[in-house]
Every structure is written in C-alpha cells, then in structure tokens.
DODREN-802726 format. One record per residue: x, y, z of N, C-alpha, C in turn; residue in one letter. Coordinates in steps of 0.2 Angstrom, whole numbers, plus 5000, padded with zeros to 4 digits. Layout:
<nodes>
<node><n_x>X</n_x><n_y>Y</n_y><n_z>Z</n_z><ca_x>X</ca_x><ca_y>Y</ca_y><ca_z>Z</ca_z><c_x>X</c_x><c_y>Y</c_y><c_z>Z</c_z><residu>A</residu></node>
...
</nodes>
This chain:
<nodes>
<node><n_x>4964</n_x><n_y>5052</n_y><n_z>5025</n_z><ca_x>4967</ca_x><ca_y>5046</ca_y><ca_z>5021</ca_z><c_x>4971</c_x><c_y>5048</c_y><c_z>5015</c_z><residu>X</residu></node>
<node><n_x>4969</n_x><n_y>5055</n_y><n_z>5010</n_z><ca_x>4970</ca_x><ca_y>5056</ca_y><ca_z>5005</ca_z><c_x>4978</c_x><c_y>5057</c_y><c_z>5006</c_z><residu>X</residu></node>
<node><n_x>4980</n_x><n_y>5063</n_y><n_z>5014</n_z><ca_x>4986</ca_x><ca_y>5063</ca_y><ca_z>5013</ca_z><c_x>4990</c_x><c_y>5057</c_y><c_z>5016</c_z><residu>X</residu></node>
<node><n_x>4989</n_x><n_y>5054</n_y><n_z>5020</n_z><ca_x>4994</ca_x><ca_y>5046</ca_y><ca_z>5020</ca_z><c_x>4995</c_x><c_y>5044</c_y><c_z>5014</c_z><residu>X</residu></node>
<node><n_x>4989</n_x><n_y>5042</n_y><n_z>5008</n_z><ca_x>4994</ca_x><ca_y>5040</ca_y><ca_z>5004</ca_z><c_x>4997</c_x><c_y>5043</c_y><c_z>5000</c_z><residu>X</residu></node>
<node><n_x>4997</n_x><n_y>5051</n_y><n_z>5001</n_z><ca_x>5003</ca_x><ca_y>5053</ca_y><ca_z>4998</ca_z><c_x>5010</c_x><c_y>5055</c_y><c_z>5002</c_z><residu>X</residu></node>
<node><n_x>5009</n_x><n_y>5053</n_y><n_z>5007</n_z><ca_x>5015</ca_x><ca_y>5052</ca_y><ca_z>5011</ca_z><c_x>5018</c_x><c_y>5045</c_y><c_z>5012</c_z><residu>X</residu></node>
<node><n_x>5010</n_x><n_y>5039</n_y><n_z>5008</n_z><ca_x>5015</ca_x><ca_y>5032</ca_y><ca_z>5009</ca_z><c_x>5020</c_x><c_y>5032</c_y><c_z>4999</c_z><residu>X</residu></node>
<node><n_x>5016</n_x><n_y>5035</n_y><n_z>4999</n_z><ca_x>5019</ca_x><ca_y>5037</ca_y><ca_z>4989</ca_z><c_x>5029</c_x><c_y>5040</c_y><c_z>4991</c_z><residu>X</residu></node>
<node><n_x>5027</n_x><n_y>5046</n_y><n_z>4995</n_z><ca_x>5034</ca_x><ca_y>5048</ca_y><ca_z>4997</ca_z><c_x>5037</c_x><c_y>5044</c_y><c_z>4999</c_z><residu>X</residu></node>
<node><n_x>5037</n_x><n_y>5041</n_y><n_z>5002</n_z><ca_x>5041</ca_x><ca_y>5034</ca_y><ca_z>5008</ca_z><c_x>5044</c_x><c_y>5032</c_y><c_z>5003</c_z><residu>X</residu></node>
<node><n_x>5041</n_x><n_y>5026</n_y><n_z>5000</n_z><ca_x>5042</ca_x><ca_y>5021</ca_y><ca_z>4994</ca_z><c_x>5046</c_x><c_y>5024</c_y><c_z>4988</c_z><residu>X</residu></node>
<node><n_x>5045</n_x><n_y>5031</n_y><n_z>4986</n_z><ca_x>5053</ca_x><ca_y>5034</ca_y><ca_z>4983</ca_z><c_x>5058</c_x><c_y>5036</c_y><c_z>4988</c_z><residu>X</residu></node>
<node><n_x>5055</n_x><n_y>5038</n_y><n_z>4992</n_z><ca_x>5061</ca_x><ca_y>5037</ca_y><ca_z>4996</ca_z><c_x>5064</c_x><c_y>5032</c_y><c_z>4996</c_z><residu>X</residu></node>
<node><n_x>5064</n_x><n_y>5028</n_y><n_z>4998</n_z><ca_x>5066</ca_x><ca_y>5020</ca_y><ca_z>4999</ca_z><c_x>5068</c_x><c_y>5017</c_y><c_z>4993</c_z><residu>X</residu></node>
<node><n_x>5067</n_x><n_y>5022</n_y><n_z>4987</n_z><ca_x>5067</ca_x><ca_y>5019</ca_y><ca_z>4978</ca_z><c_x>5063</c_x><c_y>5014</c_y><c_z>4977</c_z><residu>X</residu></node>
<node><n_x>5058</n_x><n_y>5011</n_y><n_z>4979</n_z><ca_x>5053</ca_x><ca_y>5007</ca_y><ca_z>4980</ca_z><c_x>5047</c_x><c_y>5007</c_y><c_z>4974</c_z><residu>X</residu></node>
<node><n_x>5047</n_x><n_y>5014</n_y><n_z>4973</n_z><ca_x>5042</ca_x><ca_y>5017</ca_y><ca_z>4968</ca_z><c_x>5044</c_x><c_y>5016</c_y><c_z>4958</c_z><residu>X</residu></node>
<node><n_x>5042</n_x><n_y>5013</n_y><n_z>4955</n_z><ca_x>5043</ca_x><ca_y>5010</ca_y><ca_z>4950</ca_z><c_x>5040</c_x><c_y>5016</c_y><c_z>4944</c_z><residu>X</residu></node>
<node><n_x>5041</n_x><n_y>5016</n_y><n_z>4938</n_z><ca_x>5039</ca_x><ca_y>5019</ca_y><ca_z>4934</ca_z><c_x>5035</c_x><c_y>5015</c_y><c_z>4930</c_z><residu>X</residu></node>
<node><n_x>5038</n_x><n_y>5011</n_y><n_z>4928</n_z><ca_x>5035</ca_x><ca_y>5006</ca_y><ca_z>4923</ca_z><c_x>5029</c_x><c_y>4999</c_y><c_z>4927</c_z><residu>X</residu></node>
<node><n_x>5023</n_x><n_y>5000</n_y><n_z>4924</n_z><ca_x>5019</ca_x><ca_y>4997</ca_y><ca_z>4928</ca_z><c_x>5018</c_x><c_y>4988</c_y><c_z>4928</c_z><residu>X</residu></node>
<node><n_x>5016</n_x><n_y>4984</n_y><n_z>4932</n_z><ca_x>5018</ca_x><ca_y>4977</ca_y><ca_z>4930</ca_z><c_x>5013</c_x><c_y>4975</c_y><c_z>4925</c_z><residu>X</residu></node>
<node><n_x>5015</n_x><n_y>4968</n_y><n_z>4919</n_z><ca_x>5010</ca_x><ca_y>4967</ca_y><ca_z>4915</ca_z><c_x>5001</c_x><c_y>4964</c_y><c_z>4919</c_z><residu>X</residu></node>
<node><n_x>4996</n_x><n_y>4966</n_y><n_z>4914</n_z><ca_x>4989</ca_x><ca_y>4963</ca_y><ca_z>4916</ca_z><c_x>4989</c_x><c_y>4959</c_y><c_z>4920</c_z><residu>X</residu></node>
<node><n_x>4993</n_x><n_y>4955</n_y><n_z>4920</n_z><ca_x>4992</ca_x><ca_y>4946</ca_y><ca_z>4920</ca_z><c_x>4995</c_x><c_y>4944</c_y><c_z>4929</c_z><residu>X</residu></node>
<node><n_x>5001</n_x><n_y>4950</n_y><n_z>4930</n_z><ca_x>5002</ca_x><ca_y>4951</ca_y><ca_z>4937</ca_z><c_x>4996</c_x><c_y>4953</c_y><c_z>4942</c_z><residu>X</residu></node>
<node><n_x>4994</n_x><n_y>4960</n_y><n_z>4939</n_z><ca_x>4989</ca_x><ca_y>4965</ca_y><ca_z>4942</ca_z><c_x>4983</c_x><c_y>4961</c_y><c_z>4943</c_z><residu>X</residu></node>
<node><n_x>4982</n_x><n_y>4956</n_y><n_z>4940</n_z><ca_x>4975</ca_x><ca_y>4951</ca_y><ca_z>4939</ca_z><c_x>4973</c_x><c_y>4946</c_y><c_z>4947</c_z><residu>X</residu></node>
<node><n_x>4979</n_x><n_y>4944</n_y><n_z>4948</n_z><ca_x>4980</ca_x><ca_y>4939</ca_y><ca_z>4954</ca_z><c_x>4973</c_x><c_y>4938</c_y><c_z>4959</c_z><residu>X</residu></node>
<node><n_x>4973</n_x><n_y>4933</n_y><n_z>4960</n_z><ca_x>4964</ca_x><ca_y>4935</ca_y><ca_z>4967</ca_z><c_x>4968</c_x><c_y>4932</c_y><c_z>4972</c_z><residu>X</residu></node>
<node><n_x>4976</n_x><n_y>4931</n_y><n_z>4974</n_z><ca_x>4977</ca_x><ca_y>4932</ca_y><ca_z>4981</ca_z><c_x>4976</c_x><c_y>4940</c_y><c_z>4986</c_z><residu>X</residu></node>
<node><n_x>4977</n_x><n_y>4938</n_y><n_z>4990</n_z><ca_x>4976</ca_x><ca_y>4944</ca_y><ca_z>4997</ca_z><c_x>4985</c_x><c_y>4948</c_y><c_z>4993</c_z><residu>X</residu></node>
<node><n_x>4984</n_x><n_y>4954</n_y><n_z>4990</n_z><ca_x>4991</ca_x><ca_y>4958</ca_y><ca_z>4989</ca_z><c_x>4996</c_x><c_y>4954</c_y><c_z>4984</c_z><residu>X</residu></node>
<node><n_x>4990</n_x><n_y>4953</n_y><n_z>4981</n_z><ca_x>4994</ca_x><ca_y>4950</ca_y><ca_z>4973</ca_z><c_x>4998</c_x><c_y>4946</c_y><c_z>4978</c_z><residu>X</residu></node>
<node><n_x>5003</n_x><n_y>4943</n_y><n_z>4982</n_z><ca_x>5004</ca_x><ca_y>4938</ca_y><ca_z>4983</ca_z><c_x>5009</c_x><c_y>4933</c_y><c_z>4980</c_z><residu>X</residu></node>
<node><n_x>5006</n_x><n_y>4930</n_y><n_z>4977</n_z><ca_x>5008</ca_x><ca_y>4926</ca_y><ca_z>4972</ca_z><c_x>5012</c_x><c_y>4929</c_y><c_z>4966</c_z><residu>X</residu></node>
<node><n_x>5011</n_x><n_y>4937</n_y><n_z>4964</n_z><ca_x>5014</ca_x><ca_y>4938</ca_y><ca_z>4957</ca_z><c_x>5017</c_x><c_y>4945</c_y><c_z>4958</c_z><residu>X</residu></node>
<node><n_x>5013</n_x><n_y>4948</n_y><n_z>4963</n_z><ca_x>5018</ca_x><ca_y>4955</ca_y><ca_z>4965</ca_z><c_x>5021</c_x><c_y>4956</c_y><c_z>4973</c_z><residu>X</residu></node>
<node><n_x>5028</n_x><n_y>4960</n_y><n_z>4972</n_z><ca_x>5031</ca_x><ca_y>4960</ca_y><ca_z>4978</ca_z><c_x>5025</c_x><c_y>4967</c_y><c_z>4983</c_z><residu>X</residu></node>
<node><n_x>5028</n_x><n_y>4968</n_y><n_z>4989</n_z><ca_x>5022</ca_x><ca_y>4971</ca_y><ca_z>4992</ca_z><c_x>5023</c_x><c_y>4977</c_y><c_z>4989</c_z><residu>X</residu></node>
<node><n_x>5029</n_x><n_y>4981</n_y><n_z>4990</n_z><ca_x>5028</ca_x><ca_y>4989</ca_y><ca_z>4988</ca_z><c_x>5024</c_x><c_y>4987</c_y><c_z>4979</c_z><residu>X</residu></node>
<node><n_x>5025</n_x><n_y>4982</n_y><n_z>4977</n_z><ca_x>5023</ca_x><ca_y>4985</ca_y><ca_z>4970</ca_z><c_x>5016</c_x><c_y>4986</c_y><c_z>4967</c_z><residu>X</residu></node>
<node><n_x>5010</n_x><n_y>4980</n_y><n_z>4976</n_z><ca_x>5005</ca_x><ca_y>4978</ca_y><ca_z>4975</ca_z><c_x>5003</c_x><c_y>4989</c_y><c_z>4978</c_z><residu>X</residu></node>
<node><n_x>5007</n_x><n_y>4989</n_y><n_z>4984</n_z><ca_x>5005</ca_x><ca_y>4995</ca_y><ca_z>4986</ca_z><c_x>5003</c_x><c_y>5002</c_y><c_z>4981</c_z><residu>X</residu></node>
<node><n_x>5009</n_x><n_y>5001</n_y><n_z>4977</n_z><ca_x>5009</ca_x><ca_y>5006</ca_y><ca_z>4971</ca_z><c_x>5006</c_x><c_y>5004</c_y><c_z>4965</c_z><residu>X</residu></node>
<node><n_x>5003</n_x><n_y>4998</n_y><n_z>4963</n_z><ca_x>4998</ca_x><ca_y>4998</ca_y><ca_z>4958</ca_z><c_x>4990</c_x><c_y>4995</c_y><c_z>4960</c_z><residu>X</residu></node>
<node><n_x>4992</n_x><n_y>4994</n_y><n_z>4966</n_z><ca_x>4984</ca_x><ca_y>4992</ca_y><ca_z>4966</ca_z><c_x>4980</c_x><c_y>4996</c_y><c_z>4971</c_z><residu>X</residu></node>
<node><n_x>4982</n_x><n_y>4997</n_y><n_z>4977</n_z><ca_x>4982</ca_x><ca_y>4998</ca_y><ca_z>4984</ca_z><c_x>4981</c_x><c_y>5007</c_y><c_z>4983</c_z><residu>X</residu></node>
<node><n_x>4987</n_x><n_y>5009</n_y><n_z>4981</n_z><ca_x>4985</ca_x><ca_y>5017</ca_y><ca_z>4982</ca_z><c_x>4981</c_x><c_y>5020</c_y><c_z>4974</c_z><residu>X</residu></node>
<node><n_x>4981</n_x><n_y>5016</n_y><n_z>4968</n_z><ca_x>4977</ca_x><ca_y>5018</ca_y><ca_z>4965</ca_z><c_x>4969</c_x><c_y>5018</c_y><c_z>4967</c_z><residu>X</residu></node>
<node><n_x>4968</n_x><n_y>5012</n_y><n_z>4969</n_z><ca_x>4958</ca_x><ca_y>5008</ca_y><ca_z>4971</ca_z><c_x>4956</c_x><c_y>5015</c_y><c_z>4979</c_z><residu>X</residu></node>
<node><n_x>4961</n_x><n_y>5016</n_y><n_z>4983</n_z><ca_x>4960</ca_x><ca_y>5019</ca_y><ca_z>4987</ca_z><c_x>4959</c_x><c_y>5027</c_y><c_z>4986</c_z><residu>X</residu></node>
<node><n_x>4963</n_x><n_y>5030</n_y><n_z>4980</n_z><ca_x>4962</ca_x><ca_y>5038</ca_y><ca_z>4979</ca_z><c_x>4955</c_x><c_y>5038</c_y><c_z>4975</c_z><residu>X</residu></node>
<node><n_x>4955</n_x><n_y>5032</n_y><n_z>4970</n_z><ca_x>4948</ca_x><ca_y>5033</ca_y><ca_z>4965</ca_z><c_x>4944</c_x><c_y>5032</c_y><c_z>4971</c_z><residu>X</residu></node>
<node><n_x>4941</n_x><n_y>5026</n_y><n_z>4976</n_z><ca_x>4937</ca_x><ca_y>5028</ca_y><ca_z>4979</ca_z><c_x>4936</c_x><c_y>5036</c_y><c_z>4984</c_z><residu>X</residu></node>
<node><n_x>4942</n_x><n_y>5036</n_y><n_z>4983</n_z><ca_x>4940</ca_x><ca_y>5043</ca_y><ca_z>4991</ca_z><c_x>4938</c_x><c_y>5049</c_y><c_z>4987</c_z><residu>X</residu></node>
<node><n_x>4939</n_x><n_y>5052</n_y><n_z>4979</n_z><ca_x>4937</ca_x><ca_y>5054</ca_y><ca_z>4974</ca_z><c_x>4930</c_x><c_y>5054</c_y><c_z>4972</c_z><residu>X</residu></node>
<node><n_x>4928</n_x><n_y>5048</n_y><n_z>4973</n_z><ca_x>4922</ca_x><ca_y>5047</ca_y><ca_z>4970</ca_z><c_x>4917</c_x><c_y>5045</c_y><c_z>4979</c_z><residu>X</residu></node>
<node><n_x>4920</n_x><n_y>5046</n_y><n_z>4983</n_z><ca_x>4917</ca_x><ca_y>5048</ca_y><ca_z>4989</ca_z><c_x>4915</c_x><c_y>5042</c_y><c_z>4991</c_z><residu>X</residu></node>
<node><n_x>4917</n_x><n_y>5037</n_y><n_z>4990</n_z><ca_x>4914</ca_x><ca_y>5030</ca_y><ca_z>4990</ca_z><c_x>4917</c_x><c_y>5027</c_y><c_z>4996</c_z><residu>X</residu></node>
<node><n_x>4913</n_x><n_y>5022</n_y><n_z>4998</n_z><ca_x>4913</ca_x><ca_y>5018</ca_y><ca_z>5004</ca_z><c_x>4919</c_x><c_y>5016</c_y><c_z>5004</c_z><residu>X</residu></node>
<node><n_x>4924</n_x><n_y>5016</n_y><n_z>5009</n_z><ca_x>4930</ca_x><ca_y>5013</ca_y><ca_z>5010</ca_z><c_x>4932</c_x><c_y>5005</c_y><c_z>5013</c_z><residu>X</residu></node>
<node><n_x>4934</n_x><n_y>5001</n_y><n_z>5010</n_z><ca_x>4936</ca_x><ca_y>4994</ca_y><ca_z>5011</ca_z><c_x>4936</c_x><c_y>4993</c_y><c_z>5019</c_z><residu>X</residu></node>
<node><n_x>4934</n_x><n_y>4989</n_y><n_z>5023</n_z><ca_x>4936</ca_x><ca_y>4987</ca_y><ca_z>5031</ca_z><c_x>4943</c_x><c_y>4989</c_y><c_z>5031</c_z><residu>X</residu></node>
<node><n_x>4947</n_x><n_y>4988</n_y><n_z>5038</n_z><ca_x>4953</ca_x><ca_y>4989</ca_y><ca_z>5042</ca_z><c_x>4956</c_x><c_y>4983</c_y><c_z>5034</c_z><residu>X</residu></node>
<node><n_x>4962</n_x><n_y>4989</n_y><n_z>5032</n_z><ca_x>4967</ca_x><ca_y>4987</ca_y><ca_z>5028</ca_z><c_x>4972</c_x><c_y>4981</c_y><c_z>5031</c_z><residu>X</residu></node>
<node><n_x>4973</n_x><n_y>4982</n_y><n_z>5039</n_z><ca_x>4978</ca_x><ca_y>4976</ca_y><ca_z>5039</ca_z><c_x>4985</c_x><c_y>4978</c_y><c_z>5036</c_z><residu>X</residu></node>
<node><n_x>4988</n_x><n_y>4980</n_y><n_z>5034</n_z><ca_x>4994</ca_x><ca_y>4984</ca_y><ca_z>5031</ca_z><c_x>5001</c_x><c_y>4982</c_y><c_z>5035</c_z><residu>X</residu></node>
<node><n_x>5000</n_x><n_y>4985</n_y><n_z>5040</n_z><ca_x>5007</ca_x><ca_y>4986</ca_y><ca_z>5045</ca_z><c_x>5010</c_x><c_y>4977</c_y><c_z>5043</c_z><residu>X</residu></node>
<node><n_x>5004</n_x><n_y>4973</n_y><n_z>5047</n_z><ca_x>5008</ca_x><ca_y>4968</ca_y><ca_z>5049</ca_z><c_x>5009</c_x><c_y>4964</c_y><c_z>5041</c_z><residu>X</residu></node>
<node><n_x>5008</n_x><n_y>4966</n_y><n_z>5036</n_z><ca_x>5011</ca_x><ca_y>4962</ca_y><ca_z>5029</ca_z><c_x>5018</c_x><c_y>4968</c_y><c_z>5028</c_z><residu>X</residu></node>
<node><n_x>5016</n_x><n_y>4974</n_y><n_z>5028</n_z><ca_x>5023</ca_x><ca_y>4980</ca_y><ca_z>5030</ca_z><c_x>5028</c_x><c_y>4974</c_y><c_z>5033</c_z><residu>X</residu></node>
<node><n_x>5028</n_x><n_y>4972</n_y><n_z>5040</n_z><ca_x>5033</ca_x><ca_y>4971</ca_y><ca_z>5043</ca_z><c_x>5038</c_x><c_y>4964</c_y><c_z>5041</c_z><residu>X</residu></node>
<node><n_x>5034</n_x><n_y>4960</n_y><n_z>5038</n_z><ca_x>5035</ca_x><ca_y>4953</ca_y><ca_z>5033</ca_z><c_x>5039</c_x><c_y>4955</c_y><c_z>5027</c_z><residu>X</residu></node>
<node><n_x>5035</n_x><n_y>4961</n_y><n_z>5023</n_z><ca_x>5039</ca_x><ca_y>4961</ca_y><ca_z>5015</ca_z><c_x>5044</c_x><c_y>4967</c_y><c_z>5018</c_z><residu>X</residu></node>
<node><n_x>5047</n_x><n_y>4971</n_y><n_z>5021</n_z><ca_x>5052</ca_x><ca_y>4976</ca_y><ca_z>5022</ca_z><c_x>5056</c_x><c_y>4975</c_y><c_z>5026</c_z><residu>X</residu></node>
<node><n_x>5055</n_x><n_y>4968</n_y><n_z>5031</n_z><ca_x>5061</ca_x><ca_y>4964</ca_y><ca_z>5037</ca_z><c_x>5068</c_x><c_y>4966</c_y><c_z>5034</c_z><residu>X</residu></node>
<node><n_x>5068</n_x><n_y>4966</n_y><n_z>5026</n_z><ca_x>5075</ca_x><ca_y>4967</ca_y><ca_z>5024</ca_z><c_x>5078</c_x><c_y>4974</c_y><c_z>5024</c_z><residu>X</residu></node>
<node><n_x>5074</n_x><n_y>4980</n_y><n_z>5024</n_z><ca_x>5077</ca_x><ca_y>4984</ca_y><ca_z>5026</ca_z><c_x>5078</c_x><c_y>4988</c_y><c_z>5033</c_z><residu>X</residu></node>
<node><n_x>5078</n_x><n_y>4985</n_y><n_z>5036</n_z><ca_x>5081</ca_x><ca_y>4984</ca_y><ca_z>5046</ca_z><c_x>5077</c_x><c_y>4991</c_y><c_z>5047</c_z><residu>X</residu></node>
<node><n_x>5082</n_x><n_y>4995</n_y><n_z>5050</n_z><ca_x>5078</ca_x><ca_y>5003</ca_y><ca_z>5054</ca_z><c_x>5076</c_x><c_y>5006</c_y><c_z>5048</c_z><residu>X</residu></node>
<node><n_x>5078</n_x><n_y>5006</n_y><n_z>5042</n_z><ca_x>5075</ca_x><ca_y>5009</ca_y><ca_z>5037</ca_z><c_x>5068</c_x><c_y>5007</c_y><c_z>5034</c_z><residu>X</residu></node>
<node><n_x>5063</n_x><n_y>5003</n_y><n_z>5038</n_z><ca_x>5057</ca_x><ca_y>5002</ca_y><ca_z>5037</ca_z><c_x>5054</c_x><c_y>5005</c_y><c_z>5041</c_z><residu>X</residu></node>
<node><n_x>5054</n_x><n_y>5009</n_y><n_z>5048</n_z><ca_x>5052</ca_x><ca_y>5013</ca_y><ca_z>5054</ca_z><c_x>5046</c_x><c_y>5017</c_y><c_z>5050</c_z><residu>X</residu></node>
<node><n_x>5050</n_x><n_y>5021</n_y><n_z>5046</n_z><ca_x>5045</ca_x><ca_y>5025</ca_y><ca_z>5043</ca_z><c_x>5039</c_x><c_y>5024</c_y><c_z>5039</c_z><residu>X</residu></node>
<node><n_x>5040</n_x><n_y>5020</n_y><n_z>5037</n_z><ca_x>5034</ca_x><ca_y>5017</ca_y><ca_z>5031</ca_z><c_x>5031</c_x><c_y>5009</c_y><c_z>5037</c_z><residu>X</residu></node>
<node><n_x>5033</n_x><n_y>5008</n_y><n_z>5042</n_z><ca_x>5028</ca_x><ca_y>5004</ca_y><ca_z>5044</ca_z><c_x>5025</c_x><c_y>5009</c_y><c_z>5048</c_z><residu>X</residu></node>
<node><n_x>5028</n_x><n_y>5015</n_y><n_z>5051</n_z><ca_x>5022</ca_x><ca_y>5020</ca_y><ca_z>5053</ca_z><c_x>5017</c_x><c_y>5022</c_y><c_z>5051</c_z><residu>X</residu></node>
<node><n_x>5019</n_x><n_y>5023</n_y><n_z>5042</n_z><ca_x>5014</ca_x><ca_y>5025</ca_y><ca_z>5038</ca_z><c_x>5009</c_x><c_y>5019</c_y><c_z>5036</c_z><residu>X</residu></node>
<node><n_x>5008</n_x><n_y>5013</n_y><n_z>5034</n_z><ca_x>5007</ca_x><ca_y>5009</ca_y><ca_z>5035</ca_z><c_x>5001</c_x><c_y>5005</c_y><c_z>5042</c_z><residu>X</residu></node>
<node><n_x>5005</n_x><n_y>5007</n_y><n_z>5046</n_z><ca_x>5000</ca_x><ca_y>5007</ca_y><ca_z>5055</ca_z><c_x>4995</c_x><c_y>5014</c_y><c_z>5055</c_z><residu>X</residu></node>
<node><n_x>4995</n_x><n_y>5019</n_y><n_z>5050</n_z><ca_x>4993</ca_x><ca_y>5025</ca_y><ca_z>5051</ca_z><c_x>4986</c_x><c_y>5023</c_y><c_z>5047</c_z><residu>X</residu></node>
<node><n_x>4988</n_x><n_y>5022</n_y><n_z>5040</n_z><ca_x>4983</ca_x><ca_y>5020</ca_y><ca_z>5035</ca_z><c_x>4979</c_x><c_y>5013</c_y><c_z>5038</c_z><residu>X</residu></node>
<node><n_x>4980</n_x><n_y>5012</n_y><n_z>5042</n_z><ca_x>4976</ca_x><ca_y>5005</ca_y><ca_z>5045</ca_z><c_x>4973</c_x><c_y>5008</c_y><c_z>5051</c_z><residu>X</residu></node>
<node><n_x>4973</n_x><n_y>5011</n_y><n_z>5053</n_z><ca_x>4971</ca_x><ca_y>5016</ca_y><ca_z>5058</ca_z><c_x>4965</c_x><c_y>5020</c_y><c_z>5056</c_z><residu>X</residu></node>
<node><n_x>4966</n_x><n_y>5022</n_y><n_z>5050</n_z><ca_x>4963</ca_x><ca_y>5027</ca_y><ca_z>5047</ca_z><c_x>4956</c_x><c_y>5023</c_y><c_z>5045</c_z><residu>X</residu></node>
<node><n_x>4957</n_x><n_y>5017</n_y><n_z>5041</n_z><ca_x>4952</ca_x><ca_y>5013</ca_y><ca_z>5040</ca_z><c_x>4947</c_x><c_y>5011</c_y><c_z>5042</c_z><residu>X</residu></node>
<node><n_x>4951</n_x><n_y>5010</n_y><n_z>5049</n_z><ca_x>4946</ca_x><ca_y>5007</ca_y><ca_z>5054</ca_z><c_x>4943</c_x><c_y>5013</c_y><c_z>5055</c_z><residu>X</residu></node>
<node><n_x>4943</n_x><n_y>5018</n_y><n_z>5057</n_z><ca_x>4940</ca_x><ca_y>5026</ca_y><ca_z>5060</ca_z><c_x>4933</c_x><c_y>5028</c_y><c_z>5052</c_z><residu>X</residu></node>
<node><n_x>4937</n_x><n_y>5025</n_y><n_z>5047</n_z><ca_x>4932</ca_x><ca_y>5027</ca_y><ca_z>5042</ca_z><c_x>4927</c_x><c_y>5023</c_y><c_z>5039</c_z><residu>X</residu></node>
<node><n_x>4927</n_x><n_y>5016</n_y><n_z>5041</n_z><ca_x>4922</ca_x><ca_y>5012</ca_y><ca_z>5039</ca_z><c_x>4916</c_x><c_y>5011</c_y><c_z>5042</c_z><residu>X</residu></node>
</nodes>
C-alpha cells in the first residue's frame, strides 16, 4: 500500500494535480464522503486520503474497509479523457489493495 500511494503522489504531479499550498481548516473539516461538498477529488486525495493512509500504515494501524476510489476516480477525472488511464489504474490498484488488507 505504502508504494501506491507513492505512485498515486507521482501521477497527480504528473497530471499537475498536486498542489503546494494546503486548503484552509474549514474545507479539510467537511463530514461528506471525500470532502465533497468543499474539496475537488485530487485535492481530497492529497490532503486527506494519502496523509490518514501513510500515518496509519506507519503506525501499523488497522486500515479503513475497501476504499472505493476508482469509481469516484472515474467521475472527478471524465475531464481528462485517456490521460486519467493511469491514475484510474492507481486508484483500482489502492482499492484492491484494501480489500486484500482489511
């Protein structure tokens, strides 16, 4: 799991996706399913998704059920045509992974 999400990390700059500047508290807060409501997906992936994920695998901790990933993947990246292949791979892969490790 640990190297997916450093190859979903790599995608998402690839794709220029990957942001420096983090979103304010009050986005990151949200109690929808993938912030939703306040963040777009790549930003939920890179501020919530791949931090909660490394600190658990770190701390050797219990990993969340089947992430479900691909199919919200295929929703918020429609707009980058064959250039989403690779990151809905990664994506199906880290949902794959979850199901295998819970």
């Amino acid at each position: 799991m640990a190297q997916a999400l450093i190859d979903l990390e790599r995608e998402l700059r690839a794709l220029q996706m990957w942001t420096v500047e983090p979103p304010d508290a009050r986005r990151l807060a949200s109690g929808e399913p993938f912030c939703v409501d306040t963040l777009d997906f790549e930003e939920w992936l890179q501020w919530v998704f791949v931090p909660r994920m490394s600190d658990l695998i770190a701390q050797r901790g219990l990993l969340p059920g089947a992430a479900q990933l691909a199919p919200m993947g295929e929703q918020a990246f429609v707009h980058l045509g064959r250039r989403q292949q690779p990151l809905l791979l990664l994506l199906a892969r880290i949902d794959q992974l979850s199901r295998q490790l819970t």
